[in-house]
RODO-2510 file (C-alpha; in nm, 4 decimals, decimal comma):
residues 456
     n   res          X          Y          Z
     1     x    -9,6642    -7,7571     7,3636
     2     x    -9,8870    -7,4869     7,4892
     3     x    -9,7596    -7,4896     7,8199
     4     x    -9,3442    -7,4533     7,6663
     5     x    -9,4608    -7,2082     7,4294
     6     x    -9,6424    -6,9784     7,7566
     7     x    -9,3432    -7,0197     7,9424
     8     x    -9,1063    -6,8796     7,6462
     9     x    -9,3818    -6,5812     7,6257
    10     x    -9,3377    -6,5321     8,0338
    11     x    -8,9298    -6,5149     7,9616
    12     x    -8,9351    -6,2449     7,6852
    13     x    -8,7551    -5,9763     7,8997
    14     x    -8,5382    -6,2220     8,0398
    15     x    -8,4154    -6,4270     7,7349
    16     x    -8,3282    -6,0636     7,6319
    17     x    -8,1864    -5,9567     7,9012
    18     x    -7,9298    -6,2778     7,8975
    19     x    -7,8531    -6,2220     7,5324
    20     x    -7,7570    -5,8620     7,6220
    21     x    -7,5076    -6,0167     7,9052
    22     x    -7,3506    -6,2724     7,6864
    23     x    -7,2884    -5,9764     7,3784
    24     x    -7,1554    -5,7471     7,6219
    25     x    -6,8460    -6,0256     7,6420
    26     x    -6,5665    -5,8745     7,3759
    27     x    -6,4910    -6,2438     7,2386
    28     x    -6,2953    -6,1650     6,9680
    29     x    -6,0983    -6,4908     6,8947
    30     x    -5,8244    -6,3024     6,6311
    31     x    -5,7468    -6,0903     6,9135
    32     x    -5,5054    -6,2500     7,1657
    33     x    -5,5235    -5,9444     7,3711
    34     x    -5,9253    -6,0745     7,4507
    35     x    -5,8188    -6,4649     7,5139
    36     x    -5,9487    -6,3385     7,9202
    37     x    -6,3119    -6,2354     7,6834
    38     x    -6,3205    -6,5198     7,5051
    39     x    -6,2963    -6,7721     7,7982
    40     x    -6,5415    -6,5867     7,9801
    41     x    -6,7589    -6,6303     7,6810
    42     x    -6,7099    -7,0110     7,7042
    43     x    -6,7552    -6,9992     8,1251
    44     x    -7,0582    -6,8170     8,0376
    45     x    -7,2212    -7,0767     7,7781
    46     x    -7,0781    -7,2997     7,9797
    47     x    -7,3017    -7,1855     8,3303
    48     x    -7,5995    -7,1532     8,1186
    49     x    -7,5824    -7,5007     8,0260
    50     x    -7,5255    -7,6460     8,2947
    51     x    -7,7402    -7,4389     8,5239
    52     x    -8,0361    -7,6961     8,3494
    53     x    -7,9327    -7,9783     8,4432
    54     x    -7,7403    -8,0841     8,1548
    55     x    -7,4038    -8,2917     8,1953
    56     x    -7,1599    -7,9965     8,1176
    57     x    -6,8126    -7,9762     8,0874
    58     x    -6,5487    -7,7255     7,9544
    59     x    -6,2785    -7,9082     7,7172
    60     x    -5,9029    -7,7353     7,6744
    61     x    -5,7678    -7,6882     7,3981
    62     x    -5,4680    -7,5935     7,1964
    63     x    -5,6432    -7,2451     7,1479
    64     x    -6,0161    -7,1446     7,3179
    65     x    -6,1759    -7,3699     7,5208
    66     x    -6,4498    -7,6099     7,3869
    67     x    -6,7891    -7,6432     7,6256
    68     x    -6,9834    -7,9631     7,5454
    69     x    -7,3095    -8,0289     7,7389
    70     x    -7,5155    -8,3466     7,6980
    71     x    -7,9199    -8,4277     7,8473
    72     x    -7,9940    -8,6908     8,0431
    73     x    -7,9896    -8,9738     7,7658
    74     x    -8,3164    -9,1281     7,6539
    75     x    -8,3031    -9,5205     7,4724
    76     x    -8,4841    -9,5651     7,1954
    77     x    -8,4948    -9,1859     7,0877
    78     x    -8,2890    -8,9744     6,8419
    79     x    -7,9887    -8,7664     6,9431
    80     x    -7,9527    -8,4131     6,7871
    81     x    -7,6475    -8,2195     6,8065
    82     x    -7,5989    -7,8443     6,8732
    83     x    -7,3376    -7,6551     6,7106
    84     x    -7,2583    -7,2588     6,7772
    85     x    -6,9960    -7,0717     6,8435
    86     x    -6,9374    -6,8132     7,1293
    87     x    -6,6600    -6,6108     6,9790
    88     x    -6,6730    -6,3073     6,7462
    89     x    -6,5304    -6,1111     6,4555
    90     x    -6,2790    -5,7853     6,5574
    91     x    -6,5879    -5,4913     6,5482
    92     x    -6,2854    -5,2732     6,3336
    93     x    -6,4184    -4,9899     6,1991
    94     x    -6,5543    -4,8276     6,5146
    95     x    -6,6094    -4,5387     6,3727
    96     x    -6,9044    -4,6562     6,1668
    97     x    -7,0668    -4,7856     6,4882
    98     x    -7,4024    -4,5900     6,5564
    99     x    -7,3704    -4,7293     6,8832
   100     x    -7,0581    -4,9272     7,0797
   101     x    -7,0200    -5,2514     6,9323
   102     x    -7,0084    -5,4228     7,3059
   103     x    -7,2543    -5,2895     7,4138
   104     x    -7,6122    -5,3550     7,3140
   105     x    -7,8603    -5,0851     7,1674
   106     x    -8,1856    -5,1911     7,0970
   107     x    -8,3267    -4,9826     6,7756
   108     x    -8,6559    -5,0437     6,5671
   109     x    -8,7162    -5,3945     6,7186
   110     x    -8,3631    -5,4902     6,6435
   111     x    -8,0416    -5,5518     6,8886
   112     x    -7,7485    -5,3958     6,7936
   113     x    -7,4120    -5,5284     6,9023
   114     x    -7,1009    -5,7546     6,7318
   115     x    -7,2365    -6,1292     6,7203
   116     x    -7,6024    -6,0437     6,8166
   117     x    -7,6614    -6,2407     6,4733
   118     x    -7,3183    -6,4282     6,4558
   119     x    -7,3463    -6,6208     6,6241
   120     x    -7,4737    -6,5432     7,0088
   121     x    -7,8189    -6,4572     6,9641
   122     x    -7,8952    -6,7574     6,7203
   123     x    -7,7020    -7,0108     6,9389
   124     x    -7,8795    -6,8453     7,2554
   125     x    -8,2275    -7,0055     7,1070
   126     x    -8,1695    -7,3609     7,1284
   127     x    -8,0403    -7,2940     7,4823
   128     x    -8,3234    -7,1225     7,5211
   129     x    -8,5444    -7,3310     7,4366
   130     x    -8,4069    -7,6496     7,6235
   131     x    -8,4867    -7,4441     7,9286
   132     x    -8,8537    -7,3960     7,8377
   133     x    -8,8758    -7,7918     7,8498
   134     x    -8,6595    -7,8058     8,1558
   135     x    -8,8226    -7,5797     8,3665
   136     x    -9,1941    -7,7171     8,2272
   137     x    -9,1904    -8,0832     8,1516
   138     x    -8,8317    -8,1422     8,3809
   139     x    -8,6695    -8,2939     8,0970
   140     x    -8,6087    -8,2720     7,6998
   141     x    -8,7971    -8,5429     7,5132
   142     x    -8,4645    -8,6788     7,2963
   143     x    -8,0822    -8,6996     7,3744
   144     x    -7,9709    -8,3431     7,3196
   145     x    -7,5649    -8,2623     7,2779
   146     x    -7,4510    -7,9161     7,2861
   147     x    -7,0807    -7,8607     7,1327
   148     x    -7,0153    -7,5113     7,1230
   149     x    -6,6979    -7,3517     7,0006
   150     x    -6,4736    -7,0424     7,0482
   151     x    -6,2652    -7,0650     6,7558
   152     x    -6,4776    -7,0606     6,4227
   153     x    -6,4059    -6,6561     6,3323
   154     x    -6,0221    -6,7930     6,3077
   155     x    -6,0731    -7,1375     6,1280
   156     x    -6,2218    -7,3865     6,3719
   157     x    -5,8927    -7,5514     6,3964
   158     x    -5,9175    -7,6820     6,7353
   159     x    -6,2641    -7,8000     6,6822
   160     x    -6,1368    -8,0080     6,4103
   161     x    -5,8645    -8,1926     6,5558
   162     x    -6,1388    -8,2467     6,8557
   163     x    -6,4035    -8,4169     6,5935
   164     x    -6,1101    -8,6710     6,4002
   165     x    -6,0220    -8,7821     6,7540
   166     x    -6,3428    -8,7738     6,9576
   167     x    -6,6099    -8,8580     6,6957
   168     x    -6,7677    -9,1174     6,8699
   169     x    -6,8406    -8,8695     7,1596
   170     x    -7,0030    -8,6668     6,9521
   171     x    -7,2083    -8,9332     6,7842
   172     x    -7,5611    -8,8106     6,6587
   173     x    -7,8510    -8,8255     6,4113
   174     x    -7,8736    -8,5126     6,2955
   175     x    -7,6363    -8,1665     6,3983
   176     x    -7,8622    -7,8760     6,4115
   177     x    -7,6892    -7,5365     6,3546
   178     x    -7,8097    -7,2081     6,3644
   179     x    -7,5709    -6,9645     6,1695
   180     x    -7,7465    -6,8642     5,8551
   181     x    -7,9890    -6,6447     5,7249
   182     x    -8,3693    -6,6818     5,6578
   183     x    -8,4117    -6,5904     5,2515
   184     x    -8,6214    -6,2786     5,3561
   185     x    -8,7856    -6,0769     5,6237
   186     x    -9,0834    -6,3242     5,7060
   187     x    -8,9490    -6,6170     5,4813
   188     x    -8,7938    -6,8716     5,7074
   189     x    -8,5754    -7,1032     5,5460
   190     x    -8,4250    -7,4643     5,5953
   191     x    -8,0741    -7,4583     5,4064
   192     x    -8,0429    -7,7820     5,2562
   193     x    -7,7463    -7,7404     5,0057
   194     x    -7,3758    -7,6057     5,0609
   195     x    -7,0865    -7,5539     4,7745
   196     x    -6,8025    -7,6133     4,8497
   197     x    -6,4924    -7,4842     4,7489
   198     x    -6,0890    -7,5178     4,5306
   199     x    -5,9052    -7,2093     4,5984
   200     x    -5,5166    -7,1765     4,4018
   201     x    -5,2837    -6,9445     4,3841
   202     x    -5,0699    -6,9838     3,9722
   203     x    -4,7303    -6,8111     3,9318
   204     x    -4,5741    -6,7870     3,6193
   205     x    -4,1917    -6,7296     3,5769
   206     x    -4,0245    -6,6533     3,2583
   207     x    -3,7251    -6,4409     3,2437
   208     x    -3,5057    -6,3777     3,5131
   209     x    -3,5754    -6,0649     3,5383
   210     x    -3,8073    -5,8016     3,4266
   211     x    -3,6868    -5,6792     3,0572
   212     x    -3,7697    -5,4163     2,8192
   213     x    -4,0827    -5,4370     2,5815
   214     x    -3,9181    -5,2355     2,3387
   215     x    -3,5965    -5,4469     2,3226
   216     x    -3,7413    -5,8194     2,4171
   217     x    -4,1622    -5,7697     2,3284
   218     x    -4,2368    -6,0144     2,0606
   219     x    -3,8975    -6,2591     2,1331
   220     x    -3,9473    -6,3316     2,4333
   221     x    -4,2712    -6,5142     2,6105
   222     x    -4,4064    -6,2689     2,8524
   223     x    -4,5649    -6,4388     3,1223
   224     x    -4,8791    -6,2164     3,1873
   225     x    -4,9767    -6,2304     2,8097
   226     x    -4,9761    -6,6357     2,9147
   227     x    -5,1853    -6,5661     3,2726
   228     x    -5,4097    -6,3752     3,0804
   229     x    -5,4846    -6,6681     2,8325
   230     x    -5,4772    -6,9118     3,0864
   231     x    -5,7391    -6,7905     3,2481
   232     x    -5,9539    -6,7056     3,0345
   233     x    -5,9882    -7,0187     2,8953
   234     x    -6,0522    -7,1902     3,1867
   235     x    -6,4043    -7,0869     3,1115
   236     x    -6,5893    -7,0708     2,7835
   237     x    -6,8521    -6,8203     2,6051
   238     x    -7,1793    -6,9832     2,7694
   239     x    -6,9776    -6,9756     3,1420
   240     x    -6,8823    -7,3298     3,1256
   241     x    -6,5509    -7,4405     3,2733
   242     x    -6,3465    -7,6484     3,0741
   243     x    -6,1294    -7,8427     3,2799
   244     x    -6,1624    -8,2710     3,1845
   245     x    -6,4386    -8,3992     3,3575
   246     x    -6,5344    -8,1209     3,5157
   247     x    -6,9407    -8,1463     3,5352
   248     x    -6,9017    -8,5357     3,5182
   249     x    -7,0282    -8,5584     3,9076
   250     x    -7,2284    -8,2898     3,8995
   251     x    -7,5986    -8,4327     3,9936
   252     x    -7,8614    -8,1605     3,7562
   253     x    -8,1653    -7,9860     4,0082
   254     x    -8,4534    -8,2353     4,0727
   255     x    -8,8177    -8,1769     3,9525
   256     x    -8,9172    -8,0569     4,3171
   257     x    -8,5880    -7,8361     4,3451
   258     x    -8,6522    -7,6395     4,0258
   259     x    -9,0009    -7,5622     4,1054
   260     x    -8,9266    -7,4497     4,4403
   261     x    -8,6918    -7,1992     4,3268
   262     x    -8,9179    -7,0762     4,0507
   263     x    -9,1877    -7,0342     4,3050
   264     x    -8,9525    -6,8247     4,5290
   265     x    -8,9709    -6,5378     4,2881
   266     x    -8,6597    -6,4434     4,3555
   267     x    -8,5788    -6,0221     4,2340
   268     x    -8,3297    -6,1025     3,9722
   269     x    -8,3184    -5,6536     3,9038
   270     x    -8,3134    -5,6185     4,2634
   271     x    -8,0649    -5,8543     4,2945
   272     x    -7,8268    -5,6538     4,0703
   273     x    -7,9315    -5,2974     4,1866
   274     x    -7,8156    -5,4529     4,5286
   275     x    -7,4584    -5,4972     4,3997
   276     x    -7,4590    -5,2325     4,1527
   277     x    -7,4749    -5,3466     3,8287
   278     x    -7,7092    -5,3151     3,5379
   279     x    -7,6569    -5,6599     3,4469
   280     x    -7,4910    -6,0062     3,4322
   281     x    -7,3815    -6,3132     3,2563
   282     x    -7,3204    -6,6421     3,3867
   283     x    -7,3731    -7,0036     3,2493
   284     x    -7,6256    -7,0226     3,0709
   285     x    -7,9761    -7,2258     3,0497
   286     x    -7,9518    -7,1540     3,4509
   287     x    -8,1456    -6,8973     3,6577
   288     x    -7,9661    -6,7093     3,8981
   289     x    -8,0669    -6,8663     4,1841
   290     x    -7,9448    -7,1916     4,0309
   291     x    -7,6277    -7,0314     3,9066
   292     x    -7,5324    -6,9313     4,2924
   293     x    -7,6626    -7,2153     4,5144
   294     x    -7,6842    -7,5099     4,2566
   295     x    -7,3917    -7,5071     3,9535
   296     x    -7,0338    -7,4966     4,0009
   297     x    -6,8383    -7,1464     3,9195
   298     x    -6,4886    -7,0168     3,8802
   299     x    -6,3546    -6,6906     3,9633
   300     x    -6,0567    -6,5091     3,9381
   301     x    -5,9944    -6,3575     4,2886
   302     x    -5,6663    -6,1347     4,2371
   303     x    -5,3975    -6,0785     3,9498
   304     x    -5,0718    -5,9225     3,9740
   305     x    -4,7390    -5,8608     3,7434
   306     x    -4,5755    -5,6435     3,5890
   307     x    -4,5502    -5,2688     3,6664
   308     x    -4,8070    -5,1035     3,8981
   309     x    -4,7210    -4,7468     4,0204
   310     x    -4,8071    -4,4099     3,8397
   311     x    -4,7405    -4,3397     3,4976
   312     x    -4,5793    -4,5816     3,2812
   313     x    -4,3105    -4,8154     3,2692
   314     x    -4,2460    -5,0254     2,9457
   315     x    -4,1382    -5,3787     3,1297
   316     x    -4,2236    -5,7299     3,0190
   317     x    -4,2526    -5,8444     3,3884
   318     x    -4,0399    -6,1676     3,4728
   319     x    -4,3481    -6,2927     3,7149
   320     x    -4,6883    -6,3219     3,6609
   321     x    -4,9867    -6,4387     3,9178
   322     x    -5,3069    -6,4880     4,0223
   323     x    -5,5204    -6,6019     4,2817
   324     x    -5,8807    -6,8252     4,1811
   325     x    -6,1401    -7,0314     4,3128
   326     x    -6,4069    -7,3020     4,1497
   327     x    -6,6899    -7,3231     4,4098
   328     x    -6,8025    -7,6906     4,3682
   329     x    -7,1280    -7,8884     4,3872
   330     x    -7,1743    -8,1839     4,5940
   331     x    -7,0070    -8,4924     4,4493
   332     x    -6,6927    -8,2787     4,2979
   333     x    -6,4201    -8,2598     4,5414
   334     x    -6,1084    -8,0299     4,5281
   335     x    -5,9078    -8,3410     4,4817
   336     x    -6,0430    -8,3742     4,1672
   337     x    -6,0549    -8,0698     4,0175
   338     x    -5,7002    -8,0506     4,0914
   339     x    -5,6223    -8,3361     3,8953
   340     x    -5,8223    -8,1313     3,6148
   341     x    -5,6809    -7,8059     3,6770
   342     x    -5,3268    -7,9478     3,5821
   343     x    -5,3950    -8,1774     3,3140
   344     x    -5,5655    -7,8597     3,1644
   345     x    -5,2992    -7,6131     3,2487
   346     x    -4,9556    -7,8055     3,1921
   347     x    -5,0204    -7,8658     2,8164
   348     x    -5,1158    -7,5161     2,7267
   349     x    -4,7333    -7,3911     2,8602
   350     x    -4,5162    -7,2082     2,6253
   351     x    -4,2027    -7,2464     2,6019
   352     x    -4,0128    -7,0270     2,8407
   353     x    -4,2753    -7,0293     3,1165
   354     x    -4,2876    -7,2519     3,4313
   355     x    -4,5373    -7,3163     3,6327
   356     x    -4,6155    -7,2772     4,0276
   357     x    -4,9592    -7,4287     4,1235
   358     x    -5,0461    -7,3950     4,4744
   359     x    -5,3198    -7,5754     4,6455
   360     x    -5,5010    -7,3222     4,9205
   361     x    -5,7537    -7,5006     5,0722
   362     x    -6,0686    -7,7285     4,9690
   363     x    -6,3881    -7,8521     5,1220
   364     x    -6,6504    -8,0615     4,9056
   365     x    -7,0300    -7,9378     4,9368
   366     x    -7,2742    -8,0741     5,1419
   367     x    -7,6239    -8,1864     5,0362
   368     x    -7,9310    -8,3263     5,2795
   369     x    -8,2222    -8,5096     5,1144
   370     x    -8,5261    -8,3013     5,0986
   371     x    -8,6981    -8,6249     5,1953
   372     x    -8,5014    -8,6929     5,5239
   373     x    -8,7312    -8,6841     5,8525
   374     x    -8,4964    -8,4394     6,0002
   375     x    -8,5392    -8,2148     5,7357
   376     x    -8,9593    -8,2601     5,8066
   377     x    -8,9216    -8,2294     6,1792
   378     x    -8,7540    -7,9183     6,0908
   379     x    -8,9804    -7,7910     5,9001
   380     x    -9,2911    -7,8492     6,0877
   381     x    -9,0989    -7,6965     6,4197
   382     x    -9,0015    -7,3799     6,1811
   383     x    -9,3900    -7,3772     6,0787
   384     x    -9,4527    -7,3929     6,4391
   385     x    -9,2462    -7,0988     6,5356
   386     x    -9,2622    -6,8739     6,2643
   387     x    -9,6526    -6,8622     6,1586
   388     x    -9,5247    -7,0001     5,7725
   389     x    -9,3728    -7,2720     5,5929
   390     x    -9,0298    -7,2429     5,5496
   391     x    -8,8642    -7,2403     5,1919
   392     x    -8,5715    -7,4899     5,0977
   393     x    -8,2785    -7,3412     4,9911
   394     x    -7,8718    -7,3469     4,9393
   395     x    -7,5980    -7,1338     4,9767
   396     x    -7,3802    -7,1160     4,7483
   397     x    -7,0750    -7,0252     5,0193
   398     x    -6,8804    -7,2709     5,2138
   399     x    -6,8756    -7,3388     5,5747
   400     x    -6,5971    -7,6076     5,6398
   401     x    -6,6995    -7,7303     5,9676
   402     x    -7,0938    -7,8401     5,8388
   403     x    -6,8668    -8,0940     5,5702
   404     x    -6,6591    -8,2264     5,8349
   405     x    -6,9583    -8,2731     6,0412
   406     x    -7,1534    -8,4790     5,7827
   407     x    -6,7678    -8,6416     5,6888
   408     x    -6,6989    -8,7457     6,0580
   409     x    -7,0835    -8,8069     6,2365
   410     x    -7,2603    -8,9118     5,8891
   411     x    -7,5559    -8,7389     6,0452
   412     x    -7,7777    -8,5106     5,8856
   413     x    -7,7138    -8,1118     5,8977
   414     x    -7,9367    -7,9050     5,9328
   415     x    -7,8889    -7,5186     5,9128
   416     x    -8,1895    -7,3147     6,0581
   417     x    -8,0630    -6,9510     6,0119
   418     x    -8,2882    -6,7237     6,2030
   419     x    -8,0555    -6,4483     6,0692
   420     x    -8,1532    -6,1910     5,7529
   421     x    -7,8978    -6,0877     5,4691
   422     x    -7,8464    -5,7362     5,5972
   423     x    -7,7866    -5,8442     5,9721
   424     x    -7,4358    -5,6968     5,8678
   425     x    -7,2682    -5,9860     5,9678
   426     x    -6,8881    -5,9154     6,0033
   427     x    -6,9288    -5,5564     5,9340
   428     x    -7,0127    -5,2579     6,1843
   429     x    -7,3845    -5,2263     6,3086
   430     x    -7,4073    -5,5773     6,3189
   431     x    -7,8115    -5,6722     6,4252
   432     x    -8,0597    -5,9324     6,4760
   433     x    -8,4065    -5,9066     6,4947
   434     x    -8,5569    -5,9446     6,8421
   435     x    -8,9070    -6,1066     6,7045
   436     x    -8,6822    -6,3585     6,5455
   437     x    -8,4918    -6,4318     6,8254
   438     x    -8,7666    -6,5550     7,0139
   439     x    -8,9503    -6,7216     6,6802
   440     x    -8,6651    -6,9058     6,6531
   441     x    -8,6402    -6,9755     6,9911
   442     x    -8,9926    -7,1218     6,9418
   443     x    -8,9428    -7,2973     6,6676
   444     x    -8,6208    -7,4848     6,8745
   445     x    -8,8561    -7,5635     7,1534
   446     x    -9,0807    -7,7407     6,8690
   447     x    -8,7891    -7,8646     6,7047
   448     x    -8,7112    -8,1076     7,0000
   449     x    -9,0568    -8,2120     7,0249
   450     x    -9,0830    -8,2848     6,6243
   451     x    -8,7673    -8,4614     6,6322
   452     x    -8,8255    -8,6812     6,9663
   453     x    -9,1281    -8,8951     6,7148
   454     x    -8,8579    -9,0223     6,4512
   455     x    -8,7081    -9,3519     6,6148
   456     x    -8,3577    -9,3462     6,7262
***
């Protein structure tokens, strides 16, 4: 490897200078007025693909274009697929900008622009990379598939439809992405764990109309004293939710998990000072770090009813709702918890109150074996690129498209972030660290190599 990892040294100013190129592209996918930006986004990815050799092509779609790129295919040896995405969140506000968001500032070893972090410069490595073994050895020692997307800042809908109908295309052993965050400056990561997620929205009716307190309080069931109840009983005293069957899949932390985490040391006060709070409850028995990326949750995520303007108004409000969301372990799916969420709910009804229980969205968690060779190729290549080990971690957000990955390919995911937590991902000033850029370009060189000795 010394001879790829000279040649990514020699290309330091250059690998830069192309990640500058591609940021300077306003590919804001929510924004139809950039749809010109966001295809030359995907032309660009596109050029840079297959400028190496690779078998490239750029895929319509019903919204922004898809660009897949395959190696020269190698029998006997493993395939890894490459996910990214080329498009970008709206920079809105400007005003908070030090510098413009489109066009890259390079401050205290950082780069500065919208998707430096999110996902251009992390993407950018494992092209990158395949160009170090291109231009050294003349060819990549596995099957390599690149599927990147313009669409995931708006849903990844087209990407979806193309992986129920073209899964066999994309057939792989493992899908590497790079779109997350190491767990500190200088503590690479391998994220191993995803929650997913339920998300509802309850209305309660009761009279047709708002009334008077004074006139109707106490004789008539008001609908926010029953929201109110509702949902606070979804949950108990020690943070357990009480829906049937709730915990029934849930699979507890192995030995090897729970002593990881303790080992992490992880800044419980600093943790809360970040957020500003002076403290927290949450289930208990559970650290925090198991509470977030480990145990299911439920959280209300909006109320409304009654009277809301200045002053006061003496109503018992006809209409009472509220928005909520169980974040779910692998093994519990939102069709279940549905199921739970309405056996609980429906018997707990007053008279005089109906129900509205909408179903938002849902995605089931994700969960790779800590003992899976991909995740030990990974590791070993992170090792490689980043002078450490790297810790094994979860998240305890959702990203949608890694489930329908593992549901569709049945490969292994795995998510090498290369990213830190105040990269200010979606918000203005939006960085990424340049010595990480090219670590983790390292580490994807090494990555290929590592992966190339488990048989395909």
């Amino acid at each position: 490897m010394s001879e790829i990892d000279d040649y990514l040294v020699s290309r330091h100013d250059d690998f830069e200078a192309d990640l500058c190129e591609l940021l300077r592209i306003p590919s804001i996918s929510a924004d139809s007025a950039h749809a010109d930006d966001v295809r030359r986004a995907a032309n660009w990815v596109h050029d840079h693909l297959q400028v190496l050799g690779l078998t490239t092509e750029l895929i319509e779609t019903a919204g922004h274009p898809l660009v897949f790129a395959q190696s020269e295919q190698i029998p006997g040896k493993p395939t890894a697929l490459v996910y990214g995405h080329y498009d970008v969140q709206p920079p809105d506000p400007l005003d908070e900008w030090v510098s413009p968001p489109f066009e890259p500032t390079v401050r205290d070893g950082n780069i500065y622009a919208r998707g430096a972090t999110d996902d251009k410069g992390q993407m950018l490595t494992h092209i990158k990379s395949a160009e170090a073994w291109m231009k050294t050895v003349g060819q990549l020692p596995l099957n390599v598939k690149y599927l990147i997307e313009g669409e995931e800042e708006v849903g990844s809908q087209s990407l979806g439809t193309f992986l129920t109908e073209h899964a066999a295309r994309l057939a792989c052993d493992c899908v590497v992405i790079s779109d997350t965050c190491q767990f500190g400056p200088g503590r690479p990561a391998i994220t191993y764990g995803l929650r997913g997620i339920a998300y509802y929205e309850l209305l309660l009716k009761g009279p047709q109309q708002d009334l008077h307190s004074g006139s109707f309080g106490g004789a008539i069931t008001n609908p926010a004293n029953v929201l109110a109840r509702l949902l606070a009983e979804i949950v108990d005293g020690e943070g357990r939710v009480q829906l049937p069957g709730f915990y029934d899949a849930v699979v507890p932390l192995t030995p090897r998990e729970r002593e990881g985490y303790q080992a992490m040391a992880f800044d419980d006060e600093g943790f809360l000072a970040q957020v500003g709070v002076d403290g927290a409850i949450g289930e208990s028995g559970y650290s925090t770090l198991e509470r977030r990326w480990a145990r299911p949750s439920y959280d209300i995520n909006g109320l409304w009813s009654g009277y809301q303007g200045e002053g006061a108004k003496t109503v018992l409000p006809a209409r009472a709702g509220a928005k909520f969301s169980f974040r779910l372990v692998p093994n519990q799916t939102p069709e279940q918890v549905t199921a739970a969420l309405r056996e609980f709910l429906e018997p707990r009804l007053p008279p005089g109150i109906t129900m509205e229980l909408k179903d938002f969205h849902g995605s089931p968690g994700v969960l790779v074996s800590l003992e899976s060779p991909y995740i030990e190729a990974a590791a070993n290549a992170i090792e490689h690129g980043f002078g450490t080990a790297p810790l094994y971690i979860r998240e305890g957000g959702s990203i949608p498209i890694v489930t329908s990955f593992a549901e569709h390919l049945g490969a292994d995911v795995l998510l090498l972030g290369w990213g830190l937590s105040d990269d200010n991902t979606h918000s203005p000033n939006e960085k990424f660290c340049l010595a990480d850029f090219h670590r983790g370009t390292k580490a994807s060189a090494q990555l290929w190599a590592e992966l190339a000795k488990i048989c395909g």
